[in-house]
C-alpha positions, 0 to 999 in steps of 0.5 A, a space after each residue: 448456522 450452528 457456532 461451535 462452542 469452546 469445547 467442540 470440535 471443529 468440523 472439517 466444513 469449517 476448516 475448508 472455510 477458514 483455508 478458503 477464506 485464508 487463501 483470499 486474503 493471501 491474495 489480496 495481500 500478496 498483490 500489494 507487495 508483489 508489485 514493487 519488485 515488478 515496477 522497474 521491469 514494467 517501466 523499462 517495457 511500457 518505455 515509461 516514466 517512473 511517475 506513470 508507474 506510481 499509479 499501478 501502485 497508488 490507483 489499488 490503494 485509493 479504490 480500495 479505501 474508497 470502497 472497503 466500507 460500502 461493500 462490507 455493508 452491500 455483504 452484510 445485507 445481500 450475503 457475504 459469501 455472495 460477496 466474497 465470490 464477486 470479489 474474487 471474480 472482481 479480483 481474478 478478472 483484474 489480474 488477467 487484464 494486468 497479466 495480459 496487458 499491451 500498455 501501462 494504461 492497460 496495467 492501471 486500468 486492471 489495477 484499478 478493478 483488482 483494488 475493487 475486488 480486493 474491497 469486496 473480499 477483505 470485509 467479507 472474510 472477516 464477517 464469515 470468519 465471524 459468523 462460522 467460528 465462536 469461543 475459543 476458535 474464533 480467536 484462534 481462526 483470527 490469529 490464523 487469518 492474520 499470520 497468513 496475511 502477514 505471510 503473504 506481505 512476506 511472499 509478495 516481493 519473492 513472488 514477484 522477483 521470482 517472477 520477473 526474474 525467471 518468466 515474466 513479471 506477468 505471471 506475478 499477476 496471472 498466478 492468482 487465476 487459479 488460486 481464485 478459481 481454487 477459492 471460489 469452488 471451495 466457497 461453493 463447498 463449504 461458505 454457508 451464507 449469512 447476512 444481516 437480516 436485523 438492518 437495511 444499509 444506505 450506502 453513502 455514494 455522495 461521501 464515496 464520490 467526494 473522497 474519491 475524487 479528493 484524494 486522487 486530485 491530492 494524489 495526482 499532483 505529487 505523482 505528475 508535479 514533476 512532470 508538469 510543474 510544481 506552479 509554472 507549466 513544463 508541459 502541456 496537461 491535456 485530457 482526451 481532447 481537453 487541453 489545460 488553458 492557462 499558459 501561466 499556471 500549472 494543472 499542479 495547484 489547481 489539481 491540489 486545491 480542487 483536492 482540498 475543497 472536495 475533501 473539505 465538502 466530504 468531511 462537512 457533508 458527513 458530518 450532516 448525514 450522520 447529524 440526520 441519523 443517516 450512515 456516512 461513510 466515515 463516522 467523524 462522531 468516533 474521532 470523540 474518542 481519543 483512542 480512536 483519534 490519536 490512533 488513525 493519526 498515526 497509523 495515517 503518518 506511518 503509512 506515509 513512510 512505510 509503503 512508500 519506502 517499499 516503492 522506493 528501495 526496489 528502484 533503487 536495488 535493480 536501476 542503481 545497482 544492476 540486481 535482478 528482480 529476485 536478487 533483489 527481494 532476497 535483499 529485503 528478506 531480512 526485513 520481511 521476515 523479521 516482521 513475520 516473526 515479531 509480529 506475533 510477539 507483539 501481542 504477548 508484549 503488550 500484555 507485559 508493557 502496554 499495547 501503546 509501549 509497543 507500538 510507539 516502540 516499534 515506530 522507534 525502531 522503524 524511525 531509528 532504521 530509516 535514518 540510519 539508511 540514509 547514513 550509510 546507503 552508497 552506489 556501491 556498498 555490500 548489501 550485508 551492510 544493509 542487513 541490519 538495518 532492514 532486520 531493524 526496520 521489520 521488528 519495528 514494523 511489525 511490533 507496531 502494525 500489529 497493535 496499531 488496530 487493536 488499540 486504534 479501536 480499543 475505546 470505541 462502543 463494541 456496537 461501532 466496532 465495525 465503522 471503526 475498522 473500516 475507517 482505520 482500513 480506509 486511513 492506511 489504504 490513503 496513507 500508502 497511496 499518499 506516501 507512494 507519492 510523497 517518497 516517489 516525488 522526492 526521489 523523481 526530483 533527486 534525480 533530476 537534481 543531483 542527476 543533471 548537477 553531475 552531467 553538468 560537471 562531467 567532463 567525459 560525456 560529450 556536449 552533444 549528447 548531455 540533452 538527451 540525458 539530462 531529458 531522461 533524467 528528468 523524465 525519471 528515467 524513462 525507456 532504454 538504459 541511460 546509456 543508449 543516449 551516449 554514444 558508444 557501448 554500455 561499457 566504454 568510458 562514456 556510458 560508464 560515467 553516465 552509468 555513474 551518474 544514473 547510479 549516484 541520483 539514484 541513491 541520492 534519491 532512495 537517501 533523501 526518500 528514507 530521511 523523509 520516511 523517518 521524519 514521518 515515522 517520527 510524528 506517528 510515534 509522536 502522535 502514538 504518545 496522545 493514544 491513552 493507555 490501558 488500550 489492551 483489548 484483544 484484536 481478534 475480539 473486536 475483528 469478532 464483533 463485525 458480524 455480530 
């Protein structure tokens, strides 16, 4: 295909191509925030726990990071285009199965395919990107790119309240059928295809299947500890007909240590590839870099407080407070759009300070706002209490999201650039997933903690009907309104002091939750301080180089 140079115009073929390749990622970004507004309303019609709920969040993560790197390299040599249109067909199949699904198990089972295609057209967008703009517009259909993705983390939670609010959460989901028959007929228009005819991939399904299973046994006892037991068994684990054998010992550990030691096999097992000359997954040879090895530390530890938190604050704004699913997306507002306007000003930042200064800066921001949270968040306090702080916390988040990836990859050989962003993509995707569960842990055990403390207490609600309660607030709240275990209506003294209690553990929970988010912010900023500085390359640049 012909690349336009510096001085020529850009043909209308072309901007179909960058609108196409656009609304993909406005998609796959979308369904990332779209969801944590949904999970309450899922919860309360799948009659489920809060933990089970995780996984419609945590299994898209892991499928994705565990993915991203083998299907950029399938594109690359089987065509991108080709690829990009599987993975919108990937991704639009598992959006009807999540939108149409009868059960929760149904929901994560989309979910899971959704994560899949969302690997497939996230490496191929910018490869084609790569491969249809050169000069001058190549920076300019990246800078493109990546203000539509960050107004689509803008658009989720709107979206997904809207939805939830006036229809049905479903159509959260549904709605992205006709946007991806949309981007596929326009990927038949005017995608030219290409390919990397220079190189043959060997994908590394052996590293693929260990890191697989690795983080979702890491993963698994976060989000079930509660259920089933931090060391001692509270319930009985049991898969298919396989029922756990040991009477004295919880799944929870074991599932943990499995995790360490596949992880641990992952990390020698690549090394050993790579020492042979073959393609890992994970390239441990670019940790040599300090740039590169600083920088997945950090952007691992942010993601940890930063998408988990965005799990936490909706159950906190609809379950404690009583908000509709979009009253409560008009809450967090501020916060996305603060992060949509100082995103872009990152860059013009960096040049003045350092691309190092503003990252490490914006994490001070996000760390300062975080803990100020947990000061000042009540069962009953204004929300435009809450204002500052979320505006607080988007500049911070969007000062240092932006340059994170440029400096991340800044010092690493330009002929590796591609194995680095996928490896920096693969970190944050796990680094959510585990924050999920982290944040969700804490704030299923403040509820079970503060929450029983307080039925405990309560000299209103009757002895006979304290069990049932404390058995819902255990199980992370999960069917009907706590009320319904109390005798009584909603709004009689009974349910009103169980209400009390749900609202307190709750909050209880969303504070500690935020406390360890920042603490976790913290040692990224810290870690930040070890990246060298001078990292100024520009991120576009490097993004161009996937497909060169």
């Amino acid at each position: 295909m012909r690349k336009t140079r510096p001085s020529e115009s850009v043909s209308r073929k072309q901007w179909l191509t960058l609108f196409v390749l656009c609304l993909a990622v406005l998609i796959a970004v979308v369904d990332v925030t779209v969801v944590n507004v949904t999970i309450p309303a899922m919860r309360a019609e799948f009659n489920v726990e809060l933990n089970q709920v995780e996984w419609v969040i945590d299994l898209y993560a892991l499928v994705f990071a565990a993915f991203i790197i083998a299907w950029g390299k399938l594109g690359d040599q089987f065509g991108r285009r080709r690829m990009f249109i599987a993975g919108l067909v990937t991704f639009g199949a598992g959006s009807l199965m999540v939108g149409l699904a009868p059960s929760l198990g149904v929901v994560i089972v989309g979910r899971v395919i959704q994560g899949m295609g969302a690997a497939m057209v996230s490496p191929a967008t910018l490869s084609l990107l790569s491969s249809t703009f050169s000069g001058n517009m190549r920076g300019v259909a990246f800078g493109l790119w990546g203000s539509t993705a960050g107004v689509a983390g803008a658009l989720g939670p709107l979206l997904g309240g809207y939805f939830t609010t006036y229809t049905s959460w479903r159509w959260a989901f549904l709605i992205n059928l006709p946007i991806c028959v949309v981007a596929i007929a326009g990927a038949l228009l005017a995608v030219e295809e290409s390919r990397d005819a220079e190189h043959s991939h060997r994908i590394d399904l052996v590293g693929m299947a260990l890191a697989a299973v690795g983080f979702a046994a890491i993963v698994f006892p976060l989000i079930e500890g509660q259920t089933y037991g931090w060391w001692a068994p509270q319930s009985t684990f049991q898969l298919g007909s396989w029922v756990w054998p040991l009477t004295g010992l919880s799944v929870t550990p074991v599932a943990f240590l499995l995790g360490l030691t596949f992880l641990g096999a992952f990390v020698v097992y690549e090394r050993r590839l790579e020492e042979q000359g073959g393609e890992p997954l994970f390239a441990f040879s670019l940790l040599r870099f300090r740039g590169f090895r600083y920088g997945l530390l950090t952007a691992l530890i942010v993601s940890l407080g930063e998408f988990g938190v965005l799990f936490v604050m909706p159950v906190y704004l609809q379950v404690a407070r009583g908000l509709s699913a979009f009253d409560a997306s008009l809450v967090l507002l501020p916060f996305a759009l603060s992060m949509f306007v100082f995103a872009p000003m990152a860059g013009m930042l960096a040049a003045r300070f350092g691309a190092k200064w503003v990252v490490t800066g914006g994490m001070v921001c996000e760390a300062a706002s975080l803990f100020w949270l947990s000061r000042i968040l009540a069962p009953d306090m204004p929300f435009i209490t809450m204002t500052p702080m979320l505006v607080l916390y988007g500049i911070g988040t969007g000062l240092a999201t932006a340059q994170l990836t440029n400096i991340t990859l800044s010092d690493i050989p330009r002929k590796q650039a591609g194995a680095g962003s996928g490896a920096n993509n693969t970190v944050r995707q796990v680094g959510s997933a585990i924050g999920v569960a982290i944040l969700g842990a804490i704030l299923a055990a403040q509820i079970a903690t503060v929450g029983q403390a307080e039925l405990s207490a309560n000299v209103i609600v009757p002895p006979t009907a304290k069990p049932a309660i404390a058995q819902l607030l255990d199980n992370g709240l999960s069917g009907d309104a706590p009320q319904g275990a109390a005798p009584g209506a909603a709004n009689s003294p009974v349910g009103r002091a169980v209400q009390q209690i749900v609202d307190d553990s709750i909050t209880a929970g969303t504070r500690a939750a935020a406390v360890a988010a920042g603490i976790f912010v913290v040692f990224g900023a810290l870690s930040s301080l070890r990246i060298p500085p001078g990292a100024e390359s520009a991120q576009a640049e490097w993004q161009g180089t996937l497909a060169e």
